[in-house]
PDB file of N, H, CA, C and O in Angstrom:
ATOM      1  N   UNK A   1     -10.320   1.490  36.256  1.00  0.00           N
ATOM      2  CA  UNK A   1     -11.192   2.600  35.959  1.00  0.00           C
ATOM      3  C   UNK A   1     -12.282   2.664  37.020  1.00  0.00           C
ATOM      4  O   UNK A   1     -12.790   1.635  37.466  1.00  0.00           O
ATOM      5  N   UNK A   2     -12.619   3.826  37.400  1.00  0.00           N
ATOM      6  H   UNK A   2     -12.206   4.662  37.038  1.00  0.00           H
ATOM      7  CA  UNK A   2     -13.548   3.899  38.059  1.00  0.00           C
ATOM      8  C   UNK A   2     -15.064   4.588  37.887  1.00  0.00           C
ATOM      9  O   UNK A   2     -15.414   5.644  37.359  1.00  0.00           O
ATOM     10  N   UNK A   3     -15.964   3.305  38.703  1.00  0.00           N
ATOM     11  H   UNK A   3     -15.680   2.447  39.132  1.00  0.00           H
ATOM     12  CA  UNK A   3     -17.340   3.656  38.152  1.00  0.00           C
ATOM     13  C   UNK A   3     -17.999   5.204  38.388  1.00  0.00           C
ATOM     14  O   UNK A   3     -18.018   5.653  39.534  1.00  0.00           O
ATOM     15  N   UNK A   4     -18.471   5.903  37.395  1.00  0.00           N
ATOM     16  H   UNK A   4     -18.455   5.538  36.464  1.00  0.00           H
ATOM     17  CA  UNK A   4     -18.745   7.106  37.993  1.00  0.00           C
ATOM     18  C   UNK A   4     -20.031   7.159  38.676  1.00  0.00           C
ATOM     19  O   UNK A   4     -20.447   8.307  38.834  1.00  0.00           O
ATOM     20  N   UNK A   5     -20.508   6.559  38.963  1.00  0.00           N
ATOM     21  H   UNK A   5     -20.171   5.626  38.835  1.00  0.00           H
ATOM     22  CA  UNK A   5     -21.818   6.975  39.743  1.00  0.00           C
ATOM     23  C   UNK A   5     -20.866   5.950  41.644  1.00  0.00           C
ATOM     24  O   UNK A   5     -21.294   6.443  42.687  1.00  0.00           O
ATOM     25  N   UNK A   6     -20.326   5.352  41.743  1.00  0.00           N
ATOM     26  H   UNK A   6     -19.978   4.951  40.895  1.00  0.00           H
ATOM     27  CA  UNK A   6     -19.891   4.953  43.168  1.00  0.00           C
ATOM     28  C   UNK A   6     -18.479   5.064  43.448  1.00  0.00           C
ATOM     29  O   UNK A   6     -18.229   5.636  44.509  1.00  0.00           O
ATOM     30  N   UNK A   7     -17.372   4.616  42.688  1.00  0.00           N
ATOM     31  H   UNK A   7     -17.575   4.151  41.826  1.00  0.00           H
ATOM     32  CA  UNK A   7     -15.891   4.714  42.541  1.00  0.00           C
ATOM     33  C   UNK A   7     -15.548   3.731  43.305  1.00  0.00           C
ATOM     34  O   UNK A   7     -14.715   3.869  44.200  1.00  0.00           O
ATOM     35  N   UNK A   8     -16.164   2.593  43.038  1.00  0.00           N
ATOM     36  H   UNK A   8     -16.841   2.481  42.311  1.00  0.00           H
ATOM     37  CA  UNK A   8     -15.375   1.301  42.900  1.00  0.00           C
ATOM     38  C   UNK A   8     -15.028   1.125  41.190  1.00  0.00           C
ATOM     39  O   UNK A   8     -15.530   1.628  40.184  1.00  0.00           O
ATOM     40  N   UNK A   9     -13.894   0.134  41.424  1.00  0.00           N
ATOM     41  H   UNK A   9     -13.486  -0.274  42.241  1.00  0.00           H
ATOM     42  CA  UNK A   9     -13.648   0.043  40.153  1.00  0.00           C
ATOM     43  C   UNK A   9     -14.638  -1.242  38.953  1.00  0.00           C
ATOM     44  O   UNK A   9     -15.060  -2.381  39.155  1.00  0.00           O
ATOM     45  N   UNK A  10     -14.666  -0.534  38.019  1.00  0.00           N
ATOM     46  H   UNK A  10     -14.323   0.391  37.855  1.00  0.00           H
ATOM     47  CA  UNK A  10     -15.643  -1.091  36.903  1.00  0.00           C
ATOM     48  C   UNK A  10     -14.952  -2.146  35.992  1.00  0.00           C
ATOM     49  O   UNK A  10     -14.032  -1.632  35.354  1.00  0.00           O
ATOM     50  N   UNK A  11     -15.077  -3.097  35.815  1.00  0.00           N
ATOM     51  H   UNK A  11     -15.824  -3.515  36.332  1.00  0.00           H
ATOM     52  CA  UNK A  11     -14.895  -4.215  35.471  1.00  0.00           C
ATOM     53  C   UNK A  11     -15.547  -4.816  34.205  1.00  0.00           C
ATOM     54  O   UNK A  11     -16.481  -5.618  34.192  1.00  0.00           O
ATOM     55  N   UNK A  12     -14.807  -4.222  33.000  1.00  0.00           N
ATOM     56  H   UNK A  12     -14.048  -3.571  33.010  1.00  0.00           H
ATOM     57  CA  UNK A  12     -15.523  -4.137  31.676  1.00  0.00           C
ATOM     58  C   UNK A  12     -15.379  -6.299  31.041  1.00  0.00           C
ATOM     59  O   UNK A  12     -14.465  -7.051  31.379  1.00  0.00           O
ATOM     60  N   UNK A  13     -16.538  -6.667  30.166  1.00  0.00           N
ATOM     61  H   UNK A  13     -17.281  -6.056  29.892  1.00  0.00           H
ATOM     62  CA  UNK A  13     -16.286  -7.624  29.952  1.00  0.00           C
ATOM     63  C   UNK A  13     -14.900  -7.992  29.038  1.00  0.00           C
ATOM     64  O   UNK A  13     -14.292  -7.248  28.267  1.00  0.00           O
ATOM     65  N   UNK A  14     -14.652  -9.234  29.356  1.00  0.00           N
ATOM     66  H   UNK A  14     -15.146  -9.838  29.982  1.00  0.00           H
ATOM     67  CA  UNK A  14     -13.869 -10.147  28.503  1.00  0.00           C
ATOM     68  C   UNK A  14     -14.402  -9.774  26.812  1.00  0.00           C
ATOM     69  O   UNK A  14     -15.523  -9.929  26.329  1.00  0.00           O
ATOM     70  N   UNK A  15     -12.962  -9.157  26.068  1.00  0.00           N
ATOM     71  H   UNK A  15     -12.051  -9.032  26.460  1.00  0.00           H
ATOM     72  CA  UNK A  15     -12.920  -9.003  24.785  1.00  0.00           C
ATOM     73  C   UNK A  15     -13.253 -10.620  23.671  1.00  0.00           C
ATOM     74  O   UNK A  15     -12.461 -11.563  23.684  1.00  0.00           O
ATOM     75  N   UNK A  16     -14.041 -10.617  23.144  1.00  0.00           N
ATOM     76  H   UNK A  16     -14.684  -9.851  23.134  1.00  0.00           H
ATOM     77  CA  UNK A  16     -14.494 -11.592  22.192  1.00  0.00           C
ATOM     78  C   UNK A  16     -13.280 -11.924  21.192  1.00  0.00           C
ATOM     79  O   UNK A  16     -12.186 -11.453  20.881  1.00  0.00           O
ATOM     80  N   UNK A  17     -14.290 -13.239  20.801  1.00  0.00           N
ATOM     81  H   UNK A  17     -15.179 -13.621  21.054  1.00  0.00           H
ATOM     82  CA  UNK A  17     -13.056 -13.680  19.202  1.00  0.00           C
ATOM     83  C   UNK A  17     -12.833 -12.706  18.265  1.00  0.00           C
ATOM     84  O   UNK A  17     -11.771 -12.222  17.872  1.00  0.00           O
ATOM     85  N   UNK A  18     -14.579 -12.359  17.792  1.00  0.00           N
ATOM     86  H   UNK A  18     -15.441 -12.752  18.111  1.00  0.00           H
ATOM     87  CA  UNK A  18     -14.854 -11.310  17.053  1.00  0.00           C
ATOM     88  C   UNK A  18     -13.740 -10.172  16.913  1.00  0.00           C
ATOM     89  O   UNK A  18     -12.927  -9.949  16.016  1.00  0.00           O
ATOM     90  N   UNK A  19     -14.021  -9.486  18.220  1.00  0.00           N
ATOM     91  H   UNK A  19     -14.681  -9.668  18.949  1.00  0.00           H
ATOM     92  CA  UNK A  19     -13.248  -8.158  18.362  1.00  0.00           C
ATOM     93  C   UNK A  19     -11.814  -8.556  18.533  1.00  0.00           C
ATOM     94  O   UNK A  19     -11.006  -7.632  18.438  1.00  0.00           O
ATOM     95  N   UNK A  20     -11.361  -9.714  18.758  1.00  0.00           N
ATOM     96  H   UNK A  20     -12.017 -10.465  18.835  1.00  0.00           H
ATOM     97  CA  UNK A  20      -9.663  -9.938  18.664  1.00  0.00           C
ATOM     98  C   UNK A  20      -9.509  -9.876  17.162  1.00  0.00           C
ATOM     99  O   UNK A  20      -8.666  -9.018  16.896  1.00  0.00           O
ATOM    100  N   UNK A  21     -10.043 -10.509  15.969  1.00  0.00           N
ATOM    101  H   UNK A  21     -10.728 -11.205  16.185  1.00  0.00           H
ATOM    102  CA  UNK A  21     -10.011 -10.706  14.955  1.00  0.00           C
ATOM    103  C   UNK A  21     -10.017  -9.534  13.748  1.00  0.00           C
ATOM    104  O   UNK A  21      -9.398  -9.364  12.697  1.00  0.00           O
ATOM    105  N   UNK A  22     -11.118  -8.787  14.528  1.00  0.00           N
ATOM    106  H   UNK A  22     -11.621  -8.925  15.381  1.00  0.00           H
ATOM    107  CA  UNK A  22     -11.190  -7.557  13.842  1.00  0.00           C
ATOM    108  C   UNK A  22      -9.997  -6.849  14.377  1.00  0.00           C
ATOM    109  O   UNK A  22      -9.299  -6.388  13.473  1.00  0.00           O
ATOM    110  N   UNK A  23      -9.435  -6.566  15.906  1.00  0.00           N
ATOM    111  H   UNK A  23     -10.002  -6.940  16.640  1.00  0.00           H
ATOM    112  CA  UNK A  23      -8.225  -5.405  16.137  1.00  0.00           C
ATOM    113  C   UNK A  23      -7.073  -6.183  15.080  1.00  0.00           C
ATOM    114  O   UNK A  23      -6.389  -5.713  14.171  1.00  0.00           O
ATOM    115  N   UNK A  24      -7.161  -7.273  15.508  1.00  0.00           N
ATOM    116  H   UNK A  24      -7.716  -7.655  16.247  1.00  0.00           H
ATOM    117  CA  UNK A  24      -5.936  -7.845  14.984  1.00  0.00           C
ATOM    118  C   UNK A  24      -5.687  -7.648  12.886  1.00  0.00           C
ATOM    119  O   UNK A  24      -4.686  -7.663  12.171  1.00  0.00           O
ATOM    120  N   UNK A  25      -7.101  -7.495  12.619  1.00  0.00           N
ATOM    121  H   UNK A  25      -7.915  -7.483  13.200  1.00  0.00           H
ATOM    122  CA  UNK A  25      -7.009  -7.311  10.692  1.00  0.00           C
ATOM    123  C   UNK A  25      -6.687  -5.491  10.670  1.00  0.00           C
ATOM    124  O   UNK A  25      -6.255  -4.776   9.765  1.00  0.00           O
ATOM    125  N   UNK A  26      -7.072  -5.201  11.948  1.00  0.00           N
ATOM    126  H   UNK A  26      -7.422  -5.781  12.683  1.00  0.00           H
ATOM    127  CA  UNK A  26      -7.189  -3.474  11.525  1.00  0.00           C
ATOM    128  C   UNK A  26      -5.712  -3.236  11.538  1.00  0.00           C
ATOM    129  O   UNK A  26      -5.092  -2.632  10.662  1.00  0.00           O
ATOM    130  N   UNK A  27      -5.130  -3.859  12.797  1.00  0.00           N
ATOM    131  H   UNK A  27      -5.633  -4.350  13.508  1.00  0.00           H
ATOM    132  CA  UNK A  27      -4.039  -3.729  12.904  1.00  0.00           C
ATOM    133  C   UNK A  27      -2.699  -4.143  12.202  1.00  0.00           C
ATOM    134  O   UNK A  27      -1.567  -3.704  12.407  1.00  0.00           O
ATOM    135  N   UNK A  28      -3.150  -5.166  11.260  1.00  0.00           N
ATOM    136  H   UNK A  28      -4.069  -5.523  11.093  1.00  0.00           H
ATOM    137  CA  UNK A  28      -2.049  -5.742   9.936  1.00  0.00           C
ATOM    138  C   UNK A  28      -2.495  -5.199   8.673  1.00  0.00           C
ATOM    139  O   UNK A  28      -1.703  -4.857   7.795  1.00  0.00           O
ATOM    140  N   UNK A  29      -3.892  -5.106   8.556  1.00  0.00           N
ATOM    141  H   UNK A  29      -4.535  -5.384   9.269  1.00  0.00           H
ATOM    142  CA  UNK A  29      -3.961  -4.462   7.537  1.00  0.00           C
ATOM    143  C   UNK A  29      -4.215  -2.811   7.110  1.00  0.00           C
ATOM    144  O   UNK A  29      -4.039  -2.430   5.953  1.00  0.00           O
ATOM    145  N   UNK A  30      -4.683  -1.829   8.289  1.00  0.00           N
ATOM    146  H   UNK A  30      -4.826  -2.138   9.230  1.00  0.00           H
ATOM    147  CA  UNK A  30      -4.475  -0.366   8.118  1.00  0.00           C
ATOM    148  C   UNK A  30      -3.347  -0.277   8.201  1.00  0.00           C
ATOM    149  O   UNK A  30      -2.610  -0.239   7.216  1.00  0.00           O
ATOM    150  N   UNK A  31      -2.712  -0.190  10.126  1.00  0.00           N
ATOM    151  H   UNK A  31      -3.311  -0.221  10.926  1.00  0.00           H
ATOM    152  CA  UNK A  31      -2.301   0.927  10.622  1.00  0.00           C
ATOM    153  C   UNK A  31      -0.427   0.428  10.291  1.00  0.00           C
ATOM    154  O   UNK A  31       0.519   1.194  10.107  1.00  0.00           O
ATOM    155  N   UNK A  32      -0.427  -0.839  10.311  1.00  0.00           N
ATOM    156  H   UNK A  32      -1.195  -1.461  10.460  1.00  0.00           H
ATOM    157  CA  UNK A  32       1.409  -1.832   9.964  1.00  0.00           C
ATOM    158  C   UNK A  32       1.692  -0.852   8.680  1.00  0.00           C
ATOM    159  O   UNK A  32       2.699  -0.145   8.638  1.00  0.00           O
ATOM    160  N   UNK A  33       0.632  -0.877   7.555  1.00  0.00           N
ATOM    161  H   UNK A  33      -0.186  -1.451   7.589  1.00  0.00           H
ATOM    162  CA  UNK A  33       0.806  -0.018   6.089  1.00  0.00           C
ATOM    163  C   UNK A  33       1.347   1.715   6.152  1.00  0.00           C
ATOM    164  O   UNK A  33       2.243   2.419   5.687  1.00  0.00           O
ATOM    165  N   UNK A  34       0.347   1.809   6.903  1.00  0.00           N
ATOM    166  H   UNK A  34      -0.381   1.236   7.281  1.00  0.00           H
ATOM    167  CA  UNK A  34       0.143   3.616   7.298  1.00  0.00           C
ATOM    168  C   UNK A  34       1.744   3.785   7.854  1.00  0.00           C
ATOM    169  O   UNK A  34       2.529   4.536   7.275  1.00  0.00           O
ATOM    170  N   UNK A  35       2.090   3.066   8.935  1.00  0.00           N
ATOM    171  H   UNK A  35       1.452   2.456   9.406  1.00  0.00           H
ATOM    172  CA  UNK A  35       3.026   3.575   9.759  1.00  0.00           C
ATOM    173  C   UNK A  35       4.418   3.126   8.954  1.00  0.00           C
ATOM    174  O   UNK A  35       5.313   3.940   9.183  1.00  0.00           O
ATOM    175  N   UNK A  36       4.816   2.082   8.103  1.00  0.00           N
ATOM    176  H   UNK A  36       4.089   1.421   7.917  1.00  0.00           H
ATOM    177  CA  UNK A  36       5.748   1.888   7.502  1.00  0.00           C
ATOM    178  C   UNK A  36       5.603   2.884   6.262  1.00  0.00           C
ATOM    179  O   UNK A  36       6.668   3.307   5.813  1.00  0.00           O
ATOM    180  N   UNK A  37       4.382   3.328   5.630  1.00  0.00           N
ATOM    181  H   UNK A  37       3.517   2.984   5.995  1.00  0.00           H
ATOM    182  CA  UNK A  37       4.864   4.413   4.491  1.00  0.00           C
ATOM    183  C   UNK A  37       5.349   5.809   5.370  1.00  0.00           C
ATOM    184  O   UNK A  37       6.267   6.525   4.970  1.00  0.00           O
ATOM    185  N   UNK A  38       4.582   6.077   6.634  1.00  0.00           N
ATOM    186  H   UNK A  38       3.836   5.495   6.959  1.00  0.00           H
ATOM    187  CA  UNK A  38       4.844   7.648   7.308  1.00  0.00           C
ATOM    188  C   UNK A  38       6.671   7.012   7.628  1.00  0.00           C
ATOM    189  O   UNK A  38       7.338   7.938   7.168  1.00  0.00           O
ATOM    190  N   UNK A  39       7.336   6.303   7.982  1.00  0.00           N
ATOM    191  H   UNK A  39       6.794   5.550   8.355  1.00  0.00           H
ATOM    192  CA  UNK A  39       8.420   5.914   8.370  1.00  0.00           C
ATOM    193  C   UNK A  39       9.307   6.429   7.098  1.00  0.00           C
ATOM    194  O   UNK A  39      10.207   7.252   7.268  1.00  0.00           O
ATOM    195  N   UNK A  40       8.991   5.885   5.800  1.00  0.00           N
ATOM    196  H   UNK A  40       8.261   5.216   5.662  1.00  0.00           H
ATOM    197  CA  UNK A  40       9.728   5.880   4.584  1.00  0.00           C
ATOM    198  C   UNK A  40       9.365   7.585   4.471  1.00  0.00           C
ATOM    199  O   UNK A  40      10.159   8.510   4.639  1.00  0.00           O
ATOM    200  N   UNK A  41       8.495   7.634   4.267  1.00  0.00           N
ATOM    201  H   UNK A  41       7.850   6.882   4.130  1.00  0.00           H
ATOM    202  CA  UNK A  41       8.271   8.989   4.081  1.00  0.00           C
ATOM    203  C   UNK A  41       9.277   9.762   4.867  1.00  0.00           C
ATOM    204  O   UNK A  41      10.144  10.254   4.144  1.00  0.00           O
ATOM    205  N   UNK A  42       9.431  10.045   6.329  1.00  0.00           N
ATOM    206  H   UNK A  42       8.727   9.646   6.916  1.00  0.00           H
ATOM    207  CA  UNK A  42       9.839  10.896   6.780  1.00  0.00           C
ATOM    208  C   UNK A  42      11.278  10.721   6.856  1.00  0.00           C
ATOM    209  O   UNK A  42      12.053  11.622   7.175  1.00  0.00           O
ATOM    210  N   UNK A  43      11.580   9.651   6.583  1.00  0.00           N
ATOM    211  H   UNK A  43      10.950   8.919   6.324  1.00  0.00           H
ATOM    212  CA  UNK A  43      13.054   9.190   6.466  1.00  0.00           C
ATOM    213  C   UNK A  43      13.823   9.881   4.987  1.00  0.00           C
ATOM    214  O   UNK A  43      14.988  10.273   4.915  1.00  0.00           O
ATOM    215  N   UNK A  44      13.019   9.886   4.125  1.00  0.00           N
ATOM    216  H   UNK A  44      12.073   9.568   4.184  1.00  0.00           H
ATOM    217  CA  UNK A  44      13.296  10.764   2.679  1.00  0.00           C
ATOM    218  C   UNK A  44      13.073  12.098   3.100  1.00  0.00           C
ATOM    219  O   UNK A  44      14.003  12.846   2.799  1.00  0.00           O
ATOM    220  N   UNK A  45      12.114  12.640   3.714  1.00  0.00           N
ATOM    221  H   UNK A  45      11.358  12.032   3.959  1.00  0.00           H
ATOM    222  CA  UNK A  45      12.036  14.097   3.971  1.00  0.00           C
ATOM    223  C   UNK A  45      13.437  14.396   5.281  1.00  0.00           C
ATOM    224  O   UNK A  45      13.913  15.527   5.179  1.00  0.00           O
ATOM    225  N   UNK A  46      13.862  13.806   6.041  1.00  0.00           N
ATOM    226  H   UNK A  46      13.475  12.887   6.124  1.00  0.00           H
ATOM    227  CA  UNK A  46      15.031  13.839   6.494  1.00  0.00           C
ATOM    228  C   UNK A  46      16.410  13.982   5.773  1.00  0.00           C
ATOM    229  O   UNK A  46      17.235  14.840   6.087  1.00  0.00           O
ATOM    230  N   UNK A  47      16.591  13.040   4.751  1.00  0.00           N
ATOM    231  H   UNK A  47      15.921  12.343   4.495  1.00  0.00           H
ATOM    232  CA  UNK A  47      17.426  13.002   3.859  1.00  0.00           C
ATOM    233  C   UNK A  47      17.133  14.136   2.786  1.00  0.00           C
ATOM    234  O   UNK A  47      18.193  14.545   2.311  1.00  0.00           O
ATOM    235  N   UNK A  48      16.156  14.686   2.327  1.00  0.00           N
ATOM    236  H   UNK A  48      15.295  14.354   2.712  1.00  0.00           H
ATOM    237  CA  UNK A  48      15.607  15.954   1.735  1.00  0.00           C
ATOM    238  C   UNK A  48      16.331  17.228   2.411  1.00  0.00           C
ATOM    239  O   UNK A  48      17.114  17.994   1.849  1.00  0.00           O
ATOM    240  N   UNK A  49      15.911  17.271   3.678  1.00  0.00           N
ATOM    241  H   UNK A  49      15.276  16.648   4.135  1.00  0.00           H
ATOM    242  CA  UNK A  49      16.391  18.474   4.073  1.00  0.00           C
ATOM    243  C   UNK A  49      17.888  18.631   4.745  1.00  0.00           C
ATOM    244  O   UNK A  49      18.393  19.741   4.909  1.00  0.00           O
ATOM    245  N   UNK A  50      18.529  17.429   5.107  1.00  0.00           N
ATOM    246  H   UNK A  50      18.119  16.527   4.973  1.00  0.00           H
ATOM    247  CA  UNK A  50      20.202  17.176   4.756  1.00  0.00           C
ATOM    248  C   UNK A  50      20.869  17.728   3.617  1.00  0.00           C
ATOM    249  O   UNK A  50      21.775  18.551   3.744  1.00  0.00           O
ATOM    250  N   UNK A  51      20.393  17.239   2.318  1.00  0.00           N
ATOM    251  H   UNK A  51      19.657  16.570   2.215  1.00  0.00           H
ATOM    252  CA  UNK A  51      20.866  17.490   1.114  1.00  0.00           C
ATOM    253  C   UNK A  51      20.376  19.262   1.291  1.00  0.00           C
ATOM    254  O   UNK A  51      21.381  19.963   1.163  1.00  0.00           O
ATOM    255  N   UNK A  52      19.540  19.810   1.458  1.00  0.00           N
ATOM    256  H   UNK A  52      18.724  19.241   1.562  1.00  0.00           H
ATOM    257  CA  UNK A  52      19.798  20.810   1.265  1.00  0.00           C
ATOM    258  C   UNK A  52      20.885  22.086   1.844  1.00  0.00           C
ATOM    259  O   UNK A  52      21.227  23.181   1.398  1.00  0.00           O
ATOM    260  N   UNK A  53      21.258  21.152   3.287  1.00  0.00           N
ATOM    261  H   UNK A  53      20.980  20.262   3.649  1.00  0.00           H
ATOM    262  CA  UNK A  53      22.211  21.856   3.847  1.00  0.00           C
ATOM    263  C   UNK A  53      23.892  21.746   4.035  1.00  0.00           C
ATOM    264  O   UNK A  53      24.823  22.386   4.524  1.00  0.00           O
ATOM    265  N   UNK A  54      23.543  20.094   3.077  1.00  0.00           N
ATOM    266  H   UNK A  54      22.787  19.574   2.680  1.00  0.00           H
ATOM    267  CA  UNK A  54      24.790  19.637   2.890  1.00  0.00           C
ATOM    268  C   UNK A  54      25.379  19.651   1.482  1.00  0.00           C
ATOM    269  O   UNK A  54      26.546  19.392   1.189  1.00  0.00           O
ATOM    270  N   UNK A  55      24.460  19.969   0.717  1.00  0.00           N
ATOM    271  H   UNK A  55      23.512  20.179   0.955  1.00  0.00           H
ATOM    272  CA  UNK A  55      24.886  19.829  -0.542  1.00  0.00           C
ATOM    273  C   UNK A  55      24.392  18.285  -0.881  1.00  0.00           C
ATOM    274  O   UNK A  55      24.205  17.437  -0.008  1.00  0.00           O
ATOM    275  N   UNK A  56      24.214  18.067  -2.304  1.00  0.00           N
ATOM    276  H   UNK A  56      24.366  18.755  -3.013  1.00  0.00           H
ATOM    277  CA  UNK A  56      24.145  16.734  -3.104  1.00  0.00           C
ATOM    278  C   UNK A  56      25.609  15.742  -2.652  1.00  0.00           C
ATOM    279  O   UNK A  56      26.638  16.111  -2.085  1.00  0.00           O
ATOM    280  N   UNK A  57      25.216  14.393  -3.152  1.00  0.00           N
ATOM    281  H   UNK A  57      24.380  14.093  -3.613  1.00  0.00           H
ATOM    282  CA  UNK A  57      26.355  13.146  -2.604  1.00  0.00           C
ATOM    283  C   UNK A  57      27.223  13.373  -3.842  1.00  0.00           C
ATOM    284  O   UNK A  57      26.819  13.469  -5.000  1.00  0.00           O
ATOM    285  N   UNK A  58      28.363  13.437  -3.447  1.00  0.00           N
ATOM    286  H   UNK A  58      28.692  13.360  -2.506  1.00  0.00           H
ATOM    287  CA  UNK A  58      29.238  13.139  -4.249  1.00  0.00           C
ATOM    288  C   UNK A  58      30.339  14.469  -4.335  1.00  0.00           C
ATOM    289  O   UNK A  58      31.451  14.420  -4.860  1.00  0.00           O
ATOM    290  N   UNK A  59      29.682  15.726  -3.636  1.00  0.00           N
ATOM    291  H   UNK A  59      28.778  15.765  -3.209  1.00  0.00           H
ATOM    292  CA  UNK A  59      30.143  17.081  -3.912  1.00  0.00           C
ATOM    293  C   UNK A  59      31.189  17.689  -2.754  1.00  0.00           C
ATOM    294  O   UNK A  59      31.648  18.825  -2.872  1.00  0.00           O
TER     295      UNK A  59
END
């Protein structure tokens, strides 16, 4: 990235325990949840709109 006032590049610090700890809870505990229900979800709304063009199983 480059610094905007010269355009050498900017050299942000070394990420902490802290902030590993926290990405790492946000990240097992929001977004792992969020993205496996949007998965199920859209996987039934897939199969939703099949059945409607295929007819019900068994027919």
């Amino acid at each position: 990235m480059l610094d905007p006032a010269g355009g050498s590049p900017s050299h942000s610090p070394p990420s902490t325990r802290t902030e590993e700890v926290r990405s790492f809870l946000f990240l097992s505990v929001v977004m792992a949840p969020v993205l496996a229900g949007m998965l199920v979800a859209s996987y039934g709304f897939v199969v939703w709109v099949y059945q409607m063009f295929a007819g019900p199983p068994g027919s």
